[in-house]
C-alpha positions in Angstrom: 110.9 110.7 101.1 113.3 108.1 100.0 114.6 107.0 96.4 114.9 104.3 94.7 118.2 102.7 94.5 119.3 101.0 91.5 122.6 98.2 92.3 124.7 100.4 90.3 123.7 103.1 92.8 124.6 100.2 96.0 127.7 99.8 94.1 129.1 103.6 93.8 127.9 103.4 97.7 129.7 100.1 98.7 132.8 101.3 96.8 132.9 104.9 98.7 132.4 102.8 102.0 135.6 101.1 101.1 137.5 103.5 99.2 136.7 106.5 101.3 137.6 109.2 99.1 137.3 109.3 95.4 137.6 111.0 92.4 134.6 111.7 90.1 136.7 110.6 86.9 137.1 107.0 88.7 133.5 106.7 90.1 133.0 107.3 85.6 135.1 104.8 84.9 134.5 102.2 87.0 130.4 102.7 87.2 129.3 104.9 84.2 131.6 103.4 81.1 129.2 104.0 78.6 128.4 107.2 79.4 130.5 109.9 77.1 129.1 113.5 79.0 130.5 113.8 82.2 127.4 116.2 83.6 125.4 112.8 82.7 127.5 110.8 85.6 127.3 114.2 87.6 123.7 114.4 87.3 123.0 110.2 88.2 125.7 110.8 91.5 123.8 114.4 92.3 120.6 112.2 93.0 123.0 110.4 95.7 124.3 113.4 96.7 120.6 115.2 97.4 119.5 112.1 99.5 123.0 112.5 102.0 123.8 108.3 100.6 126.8 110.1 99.1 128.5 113.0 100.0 130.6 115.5 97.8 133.5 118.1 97.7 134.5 120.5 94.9 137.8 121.5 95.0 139.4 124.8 94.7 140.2 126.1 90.8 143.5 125.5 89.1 145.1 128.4 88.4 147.8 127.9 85.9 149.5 132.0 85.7 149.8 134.6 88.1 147.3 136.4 86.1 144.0 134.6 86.3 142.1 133.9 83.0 138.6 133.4 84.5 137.3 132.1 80.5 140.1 129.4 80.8 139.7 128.6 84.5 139.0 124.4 85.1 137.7 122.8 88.3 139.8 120.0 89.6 137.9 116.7 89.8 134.9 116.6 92.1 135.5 114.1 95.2 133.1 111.8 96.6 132.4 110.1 99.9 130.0 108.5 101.6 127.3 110.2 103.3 125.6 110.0 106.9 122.6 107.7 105.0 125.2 105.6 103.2 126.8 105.0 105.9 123.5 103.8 107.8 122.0 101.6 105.0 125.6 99.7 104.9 125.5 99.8 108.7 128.7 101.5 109.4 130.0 104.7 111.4 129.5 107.7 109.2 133.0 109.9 109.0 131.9 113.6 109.3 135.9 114.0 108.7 136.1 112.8 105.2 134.6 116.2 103.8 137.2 118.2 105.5 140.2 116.5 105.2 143.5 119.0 104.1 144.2 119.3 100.6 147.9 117.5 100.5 146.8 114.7 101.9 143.2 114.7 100.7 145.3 114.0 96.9 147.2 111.0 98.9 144.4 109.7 100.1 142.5 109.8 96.0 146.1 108.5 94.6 145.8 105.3 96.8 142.2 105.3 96.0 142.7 105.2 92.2 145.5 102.3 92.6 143.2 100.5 94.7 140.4 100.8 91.9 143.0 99.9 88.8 143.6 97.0 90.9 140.7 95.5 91.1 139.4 96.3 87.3 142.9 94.5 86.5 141.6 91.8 88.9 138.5 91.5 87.0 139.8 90.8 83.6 142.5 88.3 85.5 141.4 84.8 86.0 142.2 82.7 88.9 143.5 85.7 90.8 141.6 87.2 93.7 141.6 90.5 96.2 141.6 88.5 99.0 142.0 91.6 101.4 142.8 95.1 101.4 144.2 97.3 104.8 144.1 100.8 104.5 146.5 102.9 106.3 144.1 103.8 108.9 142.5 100.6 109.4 142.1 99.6 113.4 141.6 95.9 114.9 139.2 95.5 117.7 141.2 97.0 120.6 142.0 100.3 118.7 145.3 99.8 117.6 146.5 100.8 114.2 146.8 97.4 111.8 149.8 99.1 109.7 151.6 100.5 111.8 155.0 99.2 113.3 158.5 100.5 114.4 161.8 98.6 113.3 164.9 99.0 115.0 168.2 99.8 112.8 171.6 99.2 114.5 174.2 102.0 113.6 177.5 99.5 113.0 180.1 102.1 114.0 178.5 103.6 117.3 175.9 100.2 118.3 173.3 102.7 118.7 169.9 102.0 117.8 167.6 103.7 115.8 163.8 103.4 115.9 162.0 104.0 112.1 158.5 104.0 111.8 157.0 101.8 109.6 153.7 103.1 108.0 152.7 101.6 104.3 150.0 103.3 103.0 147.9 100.5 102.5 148.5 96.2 102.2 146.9 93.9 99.9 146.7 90.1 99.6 146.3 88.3 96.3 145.4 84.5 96.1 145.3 81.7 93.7 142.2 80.4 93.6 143.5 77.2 92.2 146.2 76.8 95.4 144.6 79.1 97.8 148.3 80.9 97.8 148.4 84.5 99.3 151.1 86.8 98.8 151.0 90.3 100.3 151.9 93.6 99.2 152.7 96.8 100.4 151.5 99.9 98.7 153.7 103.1 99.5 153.2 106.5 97.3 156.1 108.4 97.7 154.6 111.7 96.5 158.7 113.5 97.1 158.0 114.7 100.7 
């Protein structure tokens, strides 16, 4: 038995289809603005969740002392993703991975997912500026090969040796003018101090 689905709900779907991975706090902001109880948003996602459109991931408890306080214990934000039937209504490969994926770079992953979304609702209150395209680190062209990635070569001036540095941005983006049609790209890096 299938459920109704509302646009918002194709909205929250179409955004964790290009997102990947994100947090419950941005899905509230960006879907669910008028909504002040956050078990409200949870509840309207759960129905997602139950019906495998959407998938989701609690993460493990922040434990601020040695000593755990279990009355003063808070869950970190809950993380969504799209599920196998989200995946199928859109039409594109379902990523079993996504749920799995190692807590340090699980919080990269939502960082460039919550720059990616403050773009865009800054892109919505700009006019004559558009989101013309948006590569994610991972994204592949049709032979396989990785669209971001690249090596440059450094020469070392004293010894004429060269060096080989990989070049990996975590995402690239592309503005345009919709008045010229102008693009100018940008690299997104988040240097989290590794």
């Amino acid at each position: 038995i299938g459920i109704y689905l509302k646009p918002r709900d194709l909205k929250v779907i179409d955004i964790l289809s290009r997102f990947r991975l994100v947090r419950e706090s941005t899905l509230h902001q960006l879907f669910f603005p008028t909504i002040k109880e956050q078990r409200n948003v949870q509840s309207k996602l759960k129905r997602l969740v139950e019906h495998s459109y959407i998938g989701r991931r609690f993460l493990p408890i922040i434990r601020s002392k040695e000593f755990i306080d279990f009355t003063h214990q808070k869950r970190r934000d809950t993380i969504y993703f799209l599920g196998p039937d989200g995946a199928e209504l859109l039409n594109r490969e379902y990523d079993s991975k996504l749920a799995e994926i190692k807590i340090p770079y699980l919080y990269h992953r939502l960082d460039i997912s919550d720059i990616q979304a403050c773009l865009e609702l800054a892109l919505q209150q700009t006019k004559g500026i558009l989101l013309a395209a948006w590569y994610d680190e991972n994204e592949k062209d049709e032979d396989g090969n990785f669209l971001l990635h690249d090596d440059v070569y450094i020469e070392d001036t004293a010894t004429r040796k060269k060096r080989r540095l990989p070049l990996r941005p975590d995402a690239c983006f592309i503005l345009e003018r919709e008045d010229t049609g102008r693009q100018d790209f940008f690299f997104l890096e988040i240097d989290e101090g590794t």
